[in-house]
N, C-alpha and C positions, 0 to 999 in steps of 0.2 A: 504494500500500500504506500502511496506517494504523500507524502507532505501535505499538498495539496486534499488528498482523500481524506489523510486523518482530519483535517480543518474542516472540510464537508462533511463528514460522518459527527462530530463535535457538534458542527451548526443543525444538523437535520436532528440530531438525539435532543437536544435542546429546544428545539421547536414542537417535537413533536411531545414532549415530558410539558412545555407550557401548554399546549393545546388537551392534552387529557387535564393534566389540573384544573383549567378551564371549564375542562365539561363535568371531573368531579364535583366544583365547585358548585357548577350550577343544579347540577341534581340535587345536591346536599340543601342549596337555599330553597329550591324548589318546595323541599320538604317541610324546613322550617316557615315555610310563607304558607304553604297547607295547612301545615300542623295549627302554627297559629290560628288561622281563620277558623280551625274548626276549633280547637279548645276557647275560642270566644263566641264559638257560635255565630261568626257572623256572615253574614249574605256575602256573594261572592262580588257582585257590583259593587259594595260598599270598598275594594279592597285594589287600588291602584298603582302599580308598580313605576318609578320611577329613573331616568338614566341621570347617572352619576355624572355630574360637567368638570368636575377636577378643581373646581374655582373656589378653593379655600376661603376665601375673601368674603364669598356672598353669605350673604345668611341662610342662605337655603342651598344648598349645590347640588341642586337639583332639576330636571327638566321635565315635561309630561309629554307627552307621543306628540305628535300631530292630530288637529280636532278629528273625532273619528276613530282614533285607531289606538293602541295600546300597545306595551311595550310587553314582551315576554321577558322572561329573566335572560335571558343569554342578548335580549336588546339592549337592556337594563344596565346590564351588570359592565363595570370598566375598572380595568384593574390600574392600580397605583403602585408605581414601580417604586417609591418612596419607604412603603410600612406593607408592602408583599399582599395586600388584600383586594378582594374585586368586591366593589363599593355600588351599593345600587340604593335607591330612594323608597320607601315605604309610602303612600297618601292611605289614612284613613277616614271615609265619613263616618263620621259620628253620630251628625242629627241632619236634618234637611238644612241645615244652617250651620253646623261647626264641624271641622274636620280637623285632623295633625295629621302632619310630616315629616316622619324621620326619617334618618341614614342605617344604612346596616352592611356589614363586609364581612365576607367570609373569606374563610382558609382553609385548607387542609394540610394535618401533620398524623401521622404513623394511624391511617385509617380513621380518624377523627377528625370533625369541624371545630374550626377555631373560628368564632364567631363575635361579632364586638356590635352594637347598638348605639349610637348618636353617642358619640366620644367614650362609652364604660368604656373599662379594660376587657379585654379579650376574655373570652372563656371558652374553654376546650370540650365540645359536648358531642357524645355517642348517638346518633341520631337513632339509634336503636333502642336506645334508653327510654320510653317517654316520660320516667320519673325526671331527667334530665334534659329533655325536652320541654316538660309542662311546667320543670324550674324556672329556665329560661322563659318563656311567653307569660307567665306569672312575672315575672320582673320587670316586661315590658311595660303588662298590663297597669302595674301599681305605678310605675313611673308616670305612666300615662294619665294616672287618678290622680297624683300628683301634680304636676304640672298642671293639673287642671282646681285641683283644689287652692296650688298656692299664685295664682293667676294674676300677675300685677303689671301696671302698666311698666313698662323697662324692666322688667323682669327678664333675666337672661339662662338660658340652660342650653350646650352644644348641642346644635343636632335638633333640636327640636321645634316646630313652627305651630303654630296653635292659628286657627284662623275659622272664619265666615265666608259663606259663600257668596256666590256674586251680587245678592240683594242688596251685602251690606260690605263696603271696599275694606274697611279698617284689617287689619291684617297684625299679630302678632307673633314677634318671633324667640323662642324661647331655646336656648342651650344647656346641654348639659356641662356639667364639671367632673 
């Protein structure tokens, strides 16, 4: 094998190791954006998946489909060569009037998801587990009653956007720490 080969065999093992990551990843979120919705019971239109724009900066870095059309998780999802995770947006309605926004990014390390929610720290869960599973969407869920109970005007928490819908423009945005 030439120089050249071993370089080509190096570049092509490499793309092809990001590309399965990519699609374990996306099954694994798959799971968790299922699981969720169902351990809350909620309707599936109520549950809108977001693509990742990379813009640190914005309060929200987030985007929604084109009017019409909806993002699947492998649209969604954009990985961040920065902290190694594929970053996708969550929109949830809540009432015909209030919805949140968070971020969420997964990982995979030795057959498990490494999973992190609007700035937490990561947490390594068995998607097989659904005591472990329904740990995780329980921490979403209180975060979320949170955020909602301690609701102030400049109120800040990463990751997180609290808002009304189009009746009413005001928009708040809320981050976690």
């Amino acid at each position: 094998m030439s120089k050249y080969e071993e370089m080509w065999q190096a570049a092509i093992t490499q793309q092809r190791n990001f590309h399965q990551q990519r699609l374990r990843c996306s099954q694994h979120a798959v799971k968790l954006i299922n699981g969720f919705q169902a351990y809350c019971g909620m309707p599936s239109h109520n549950v809108k998946l977001l693509r990742w724009t990379g813009d640190q900066t914005a309060p929200v870095p987030y985007e929604e489909a084109d009017p019409g059309k909806t993002y699947t998780i492998t649209g969604a999802m954009q990985f961040n060569e920065e902290d190694g995770y594929w970053h996708f947006g969550v929109h949830l309605d809540l009432t015909q009037m209030q919805w949140i926004t968070f971020g969420m990014a997964i990982s995979d390390a030795d057959g498990k998801s490494l999973v992190k929610f609007s700035g937490a720290k990561p947490r390594q869960i068995d998607l097989n587990d659904h005591s472990q599973c329904n740990a995780f969407y329980e921490s979403i869920v209180e975060f979320v009653k949170e955020c909602y109970r301690d609701a102030k005007p400049g109120a800040n928490r990463i990751g997180f956007a609290l808002g009304y819908q189009e009746e009413q423009k005001e928009e708040k945005v809320v981050d976690a720490a």
